[in-house]
C-alpha positions in Angstrom: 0.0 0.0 0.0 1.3 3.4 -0.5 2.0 5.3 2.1 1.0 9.0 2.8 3.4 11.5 5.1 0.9 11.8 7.7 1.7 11.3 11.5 0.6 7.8 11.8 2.8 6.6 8.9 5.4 8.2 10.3 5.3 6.2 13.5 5.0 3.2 11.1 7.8 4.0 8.6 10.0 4.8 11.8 9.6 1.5 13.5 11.0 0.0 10.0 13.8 2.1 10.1 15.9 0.1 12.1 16.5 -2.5 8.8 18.6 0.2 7.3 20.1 0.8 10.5 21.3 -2.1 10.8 24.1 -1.6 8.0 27.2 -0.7 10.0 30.6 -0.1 9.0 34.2 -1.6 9.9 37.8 0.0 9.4 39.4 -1.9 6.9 38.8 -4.2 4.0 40.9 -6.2 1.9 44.3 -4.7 1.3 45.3 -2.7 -1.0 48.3 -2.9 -3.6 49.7 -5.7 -2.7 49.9 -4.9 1.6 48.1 -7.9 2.4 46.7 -7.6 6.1 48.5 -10.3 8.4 46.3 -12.9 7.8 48.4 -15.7 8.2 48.5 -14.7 11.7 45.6 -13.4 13.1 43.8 -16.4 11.2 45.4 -19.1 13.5 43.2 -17.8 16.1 40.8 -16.9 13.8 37.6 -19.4 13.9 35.9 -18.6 10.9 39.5 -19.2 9.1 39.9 -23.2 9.5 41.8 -26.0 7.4 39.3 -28.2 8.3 36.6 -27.0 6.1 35.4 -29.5 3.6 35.9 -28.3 0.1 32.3 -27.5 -1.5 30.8 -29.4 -3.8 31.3 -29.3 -7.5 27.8 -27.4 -7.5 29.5 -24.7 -5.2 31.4 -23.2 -8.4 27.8 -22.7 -10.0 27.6 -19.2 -8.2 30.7 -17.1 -7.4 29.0 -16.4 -4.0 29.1 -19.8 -2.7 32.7 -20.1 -3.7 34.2 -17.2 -2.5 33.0 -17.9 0.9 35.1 -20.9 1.3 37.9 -19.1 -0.5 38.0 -16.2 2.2 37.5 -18.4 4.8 39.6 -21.8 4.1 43.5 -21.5 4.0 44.2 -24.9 2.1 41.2 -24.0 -0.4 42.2 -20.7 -1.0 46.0 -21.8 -2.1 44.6 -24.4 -4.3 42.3 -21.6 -6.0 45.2 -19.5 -6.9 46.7 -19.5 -10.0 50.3 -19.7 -9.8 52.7 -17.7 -10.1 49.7 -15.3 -9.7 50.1 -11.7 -12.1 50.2 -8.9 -9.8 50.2 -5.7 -11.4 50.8 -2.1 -10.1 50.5 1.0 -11.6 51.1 -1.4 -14.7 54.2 -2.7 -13.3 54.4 -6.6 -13.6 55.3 -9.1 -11.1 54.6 -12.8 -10.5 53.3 -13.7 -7.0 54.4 -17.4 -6.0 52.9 -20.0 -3.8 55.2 -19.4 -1.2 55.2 -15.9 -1.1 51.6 -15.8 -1.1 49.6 -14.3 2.3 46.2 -16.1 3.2 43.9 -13.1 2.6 40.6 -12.4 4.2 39.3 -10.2 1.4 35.9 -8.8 2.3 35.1 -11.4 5.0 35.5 -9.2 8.1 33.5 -6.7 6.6 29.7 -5.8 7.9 28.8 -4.3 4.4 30.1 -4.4 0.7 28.6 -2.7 -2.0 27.5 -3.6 -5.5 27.0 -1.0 -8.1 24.4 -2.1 -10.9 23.7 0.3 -14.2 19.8 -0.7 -14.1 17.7 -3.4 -11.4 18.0 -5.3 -14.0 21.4 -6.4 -13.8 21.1 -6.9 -9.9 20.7 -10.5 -11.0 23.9 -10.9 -12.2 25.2 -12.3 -9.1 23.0 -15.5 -9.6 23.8 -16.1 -13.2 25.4 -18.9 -13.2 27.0 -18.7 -16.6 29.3 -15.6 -15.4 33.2 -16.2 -15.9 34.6 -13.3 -14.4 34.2 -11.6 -11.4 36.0 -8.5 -10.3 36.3 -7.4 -6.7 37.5 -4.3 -5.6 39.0 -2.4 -3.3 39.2 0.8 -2.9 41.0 3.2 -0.8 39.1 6.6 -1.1 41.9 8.4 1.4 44.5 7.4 -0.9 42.5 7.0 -4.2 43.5 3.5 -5.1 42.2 0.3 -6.2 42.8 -3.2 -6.0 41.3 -5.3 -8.0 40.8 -8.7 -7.7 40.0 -10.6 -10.7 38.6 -14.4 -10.5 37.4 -16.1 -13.6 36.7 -20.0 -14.7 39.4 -22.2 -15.2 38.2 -25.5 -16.4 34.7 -24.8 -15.2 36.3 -23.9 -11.4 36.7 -20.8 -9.8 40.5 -19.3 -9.4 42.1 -15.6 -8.5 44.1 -15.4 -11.3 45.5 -11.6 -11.3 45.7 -8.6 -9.3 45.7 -5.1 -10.3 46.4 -1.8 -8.2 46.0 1.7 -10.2 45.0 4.8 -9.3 40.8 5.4 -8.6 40.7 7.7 -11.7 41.7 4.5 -13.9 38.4 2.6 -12.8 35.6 2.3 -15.1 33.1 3.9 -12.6 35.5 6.0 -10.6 33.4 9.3 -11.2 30.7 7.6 -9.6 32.4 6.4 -6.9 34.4 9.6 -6.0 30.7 11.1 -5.8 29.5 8.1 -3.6 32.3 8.6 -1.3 31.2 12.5 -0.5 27.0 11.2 -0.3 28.8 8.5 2.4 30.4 11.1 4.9 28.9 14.2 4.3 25.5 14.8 5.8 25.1 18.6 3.6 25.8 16.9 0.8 23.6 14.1 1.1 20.4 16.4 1.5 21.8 18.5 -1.4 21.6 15.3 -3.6 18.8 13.7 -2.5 15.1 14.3 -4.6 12.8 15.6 -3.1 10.2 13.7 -2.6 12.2 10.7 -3.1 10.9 7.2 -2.8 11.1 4.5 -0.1 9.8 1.1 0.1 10.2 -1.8 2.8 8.5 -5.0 4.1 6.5 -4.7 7.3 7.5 -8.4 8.7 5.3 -8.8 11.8 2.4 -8.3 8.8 3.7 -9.7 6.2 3.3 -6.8 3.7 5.1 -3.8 1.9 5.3 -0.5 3.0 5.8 2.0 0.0 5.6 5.9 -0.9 7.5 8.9 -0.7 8.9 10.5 1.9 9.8 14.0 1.7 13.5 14.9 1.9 13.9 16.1 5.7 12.7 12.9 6.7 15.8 11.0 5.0 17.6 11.3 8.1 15.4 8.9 9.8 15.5 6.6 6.8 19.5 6.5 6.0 21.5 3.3 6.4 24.7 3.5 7.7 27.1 3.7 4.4 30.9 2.8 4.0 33.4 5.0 3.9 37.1 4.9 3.8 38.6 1.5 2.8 34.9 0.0 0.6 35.0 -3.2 -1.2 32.8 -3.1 -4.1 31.9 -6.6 -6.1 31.6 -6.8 -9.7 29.9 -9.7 -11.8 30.5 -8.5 -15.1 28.0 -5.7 -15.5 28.9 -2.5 -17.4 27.5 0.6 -17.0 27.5 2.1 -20.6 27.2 5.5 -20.0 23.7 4.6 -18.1 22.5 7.2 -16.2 21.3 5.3 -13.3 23.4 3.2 -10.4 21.9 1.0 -8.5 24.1 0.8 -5.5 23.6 -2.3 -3.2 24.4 -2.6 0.6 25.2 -6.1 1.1 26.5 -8.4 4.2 28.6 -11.8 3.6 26.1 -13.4 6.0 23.6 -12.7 3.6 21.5 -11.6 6.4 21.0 -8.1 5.0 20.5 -6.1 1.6 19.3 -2.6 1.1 19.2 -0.4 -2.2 19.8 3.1 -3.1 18.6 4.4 -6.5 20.4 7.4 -8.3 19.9 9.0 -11.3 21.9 11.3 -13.5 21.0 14.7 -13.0 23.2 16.7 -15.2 26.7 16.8 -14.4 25.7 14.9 -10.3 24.0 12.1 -9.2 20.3 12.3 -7.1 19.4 9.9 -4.9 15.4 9.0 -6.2 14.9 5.9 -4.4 15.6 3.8 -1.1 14.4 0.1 -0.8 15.2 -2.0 2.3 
């Protein structure tokens, strides 16, 4: 049902609020060019990193999700998912990584929230297509604008990291994007300057069992926003390409899978306007 600004869907709205509040935001992801965080160590004691893991089935390397779990969270699976000597690029200097010098690496495992960045809802459903071959994750480092990117693709129908490439931000395909998204994440007066106004919300009531859509108007985002990385980000890529589109679909994601949210922006001359939050 739609919903209209009045006091008692207000109350309503606010009670569903705390889905998007419940985005939060750690200090570091993956490493970037090439400082791999001291993984080797800390994951001893780690018990999410474990040996012991079975390897998943052959139906695990259907979706890059289901592998890249195991591969930031099992040592011996990860080393066997490398190809080496791995290409390591930086600042398109080439080097080849071998076994041994290779440091386990957590990737975006630690994290509460990565992002995805779609040209159009459409291509949200890239991450269940199970015909993908390459995926791309990166991360970026807005202080120091760099980006590592982490590039796995199918080798004989399995899964491998099979190079890495650091470069400035500004060499990204969607850096102009993502320079704006990293002001919108951790500036509060220029989040209401690029927000519409009204802009539209949606959400799922779950003690009824039914969605709560409309507009809100754009004072009342404050009491709407999710909590958005900033900083270090890791940002996955299945493929998609944004074409010049004048949309992003930017996705708050957990590696639990326990929690997804969306933020709609459009194109509006030479800035982006946020149109639409869904949670």
């Amino acid at each position: 049902m739609y919903c209209v600004c009045s006091i008692k869907t207000w109350v309503v709205l606010l009670t569903m609020a705390v889905v998007g509040a419940s985005c939060r935001r750690t200090a570091s992801p993956c490493a970037v060019d090439g400082q791999e965080e001291q993984a080797d160590t800390v994951g001893m004691t780690d018990t999410l990193v474990t040996d012991s893991l079975p390897e998943p089935p052959r139906a695990a390397d259907g979706l890059f999700d289901d592998f890249v779990y195991s591969f930031m969270n099992n040592r011996r699976f990860q080393y066997e998912r490398i190809v080496f000597p791995l290409r390591h690029v930086v600042d398109g200097k080439e080097r080849f990584v071998s076994r041994e010098e290779w440091k386990f690496n957590r990737l975006y495992s630690k994290e509460d929230i990565y992002l995805q960045v779609y040209a159009n809802a459409r291509q949200a459903k890239a991450e269940k297509d199970t015909a993908l071959s390459r995926v791309t994750v990166d991360c970026i480092d807005f202080d120091r604008r760099r980006v590592e990117q982490y590039i796995f693709a199918r080798v004989q129908r399995q899964w491998h990291l099979v190079e890495i490439d650091a470069h400035a931000l500004g060499r990204h395909a969607d850096s102009e994007f993502y320079t704006f998204y990293n002001r919108f994440a951790t500036s509060t007066d220029f989040q209401m300057a690029h927000i519409a106004d009204p802009f539209y919300f949606k959400t799922y009531d779950s003690d009824n069992f039914q969605t709560i859509e409309g507009v809100l108007d754009v004072n009342q985002w404050p009491d709407f926003r999710p909590d958005l990385p900033s900083g270090h980000v890791t940002s996955v890529n299945y493929g998609q390409s944004y074409c010049q589109s004048r949309r992003r679909v930017l996705m708050l994601c957990s590696p639990s899978g326990g929690m997804s949210c969306s933020l709609t922006f459009l194109r509006m001359g030479k800035t982006w306007m946020l149109e639409k939050l869904e949670n």
